[in-house]
N, C-alpha and C positions, 0 to 999 in steps of 0.2 A: 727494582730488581733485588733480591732476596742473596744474601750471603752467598745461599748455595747453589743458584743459579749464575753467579757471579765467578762463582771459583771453577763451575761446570763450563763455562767457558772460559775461564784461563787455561784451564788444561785443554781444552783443545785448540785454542791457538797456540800454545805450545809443543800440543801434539801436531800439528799441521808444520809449525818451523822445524821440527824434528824432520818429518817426511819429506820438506822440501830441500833439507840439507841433505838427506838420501837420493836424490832426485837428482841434483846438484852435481853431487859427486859420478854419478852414474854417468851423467849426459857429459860430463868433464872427460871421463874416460872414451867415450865412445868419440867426441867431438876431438880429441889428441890424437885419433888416429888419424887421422882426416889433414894434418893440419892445422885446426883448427881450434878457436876458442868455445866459449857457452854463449857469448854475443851472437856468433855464427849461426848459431843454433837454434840462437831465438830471430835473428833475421829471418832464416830460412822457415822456420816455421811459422812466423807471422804472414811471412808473403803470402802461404800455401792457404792460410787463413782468411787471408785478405781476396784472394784472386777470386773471380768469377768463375773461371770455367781451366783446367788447365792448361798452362804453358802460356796464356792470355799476359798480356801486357800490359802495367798497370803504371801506373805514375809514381815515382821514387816517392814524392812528398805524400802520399797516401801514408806513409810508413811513420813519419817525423811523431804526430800526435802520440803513439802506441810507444815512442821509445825512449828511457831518461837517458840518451847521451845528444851531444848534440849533433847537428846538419851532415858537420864534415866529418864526426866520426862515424856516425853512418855511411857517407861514404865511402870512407877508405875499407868498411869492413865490406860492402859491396863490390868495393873496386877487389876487394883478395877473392869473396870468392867467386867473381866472376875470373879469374888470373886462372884457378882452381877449377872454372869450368860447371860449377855449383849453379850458376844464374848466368843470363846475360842483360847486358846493360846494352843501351843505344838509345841517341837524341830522338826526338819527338820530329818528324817530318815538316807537320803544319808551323810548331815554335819550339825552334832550337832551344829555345831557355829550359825547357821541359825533359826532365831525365829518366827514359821507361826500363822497366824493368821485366823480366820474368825469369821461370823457376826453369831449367835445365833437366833433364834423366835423372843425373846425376843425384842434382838436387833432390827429389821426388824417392830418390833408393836411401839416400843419409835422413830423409823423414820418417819414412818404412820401417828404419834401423831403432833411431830417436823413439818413435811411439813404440814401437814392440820393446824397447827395455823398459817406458814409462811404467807400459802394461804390467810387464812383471814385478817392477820394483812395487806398485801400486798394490799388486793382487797379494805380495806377500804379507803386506800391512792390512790388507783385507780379506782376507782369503775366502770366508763366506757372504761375502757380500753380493747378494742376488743383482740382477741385470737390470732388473724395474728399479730397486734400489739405488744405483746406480746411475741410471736414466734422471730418476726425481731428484738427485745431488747437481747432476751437472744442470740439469733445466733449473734447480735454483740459486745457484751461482753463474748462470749467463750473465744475468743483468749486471754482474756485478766486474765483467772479464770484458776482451775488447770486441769479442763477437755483441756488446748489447748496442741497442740504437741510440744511448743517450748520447750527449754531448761527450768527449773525452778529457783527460785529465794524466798526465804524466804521470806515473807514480809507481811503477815497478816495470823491471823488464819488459813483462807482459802486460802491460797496458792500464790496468787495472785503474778503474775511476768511482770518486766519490759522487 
């Protein structure tokens, strides 16, 4: 890799932690109204990520791969905002040991809320950035977020694997 290919992407990994501390801050504000933290935030939108169909019911431990904290603190953050009315929890019929989960109203309006300021926080940093555009970024960064099919890997919030 060439000097200046090298430094063309330091700047935009720098540019990208730049944006994601704007991102950060944004979904902070939004997630305090609520109650709530940025864990919260990323719970709730992992679920909605993760679910099949909405309001479906999915297995807690679905979530554990995608997230760097550990078992029981995801639960407690489950157990708040289910308290909150955000999700509900209840045991698995066939085997009690089994902790289900799904996404609430509630839940589903503080997602609505979350993505439309991504939007704009996003669109001001891009502001001509075409749709197709757009489309070919996120399709080349699947593989690399927790929507891709590989095997998973702990390593940010959002799932993100090597």
């Amino acid at each position: 890799m060439s000097r200046e290919e090298s430094l063309l992407w330091g700047d935009l990994g720098f540019s990208l932690l730049r944006i994601y501390s704007f991102l950060q801050r944004e979904e902070k504000e939004l997630a305090a109204q609520y109650q709530l933290g940025t864990p919260h935030v990323e719970v709730l939108y992992l679920l909605s990520r993760l679910e099949e169909s909405k309001g479906q019911w999915m297995p807690v431990a679905q979530l554990y791969p995608y997230l760097p904290i550990t078992q029981p603190a995801v639960g407690r953050i489950l157990k708040h905002l289910a308290y909150w009315r955000f999700l509900e929890l209840q045991r698995d019929r066939s085997d009690r040991r089994r902790l289900l989960v799904r996404l609430l109203p509630k839940g589903y309006k503080l997602l609505e809320q979350v993505e439309k300021r991504r939007a704009q926080t996003l669109r001001r940093f891009f502001p001509n950035l075409p749709a197709s555009q757009l489309r070919a970024w996120v399709e080349a960064m699947r593989n690399r977020t927790f929507m891709g099919t590989e095997a998973y890997h702990v390593e940010s919030s959002v799932g993100l694997h090597t």
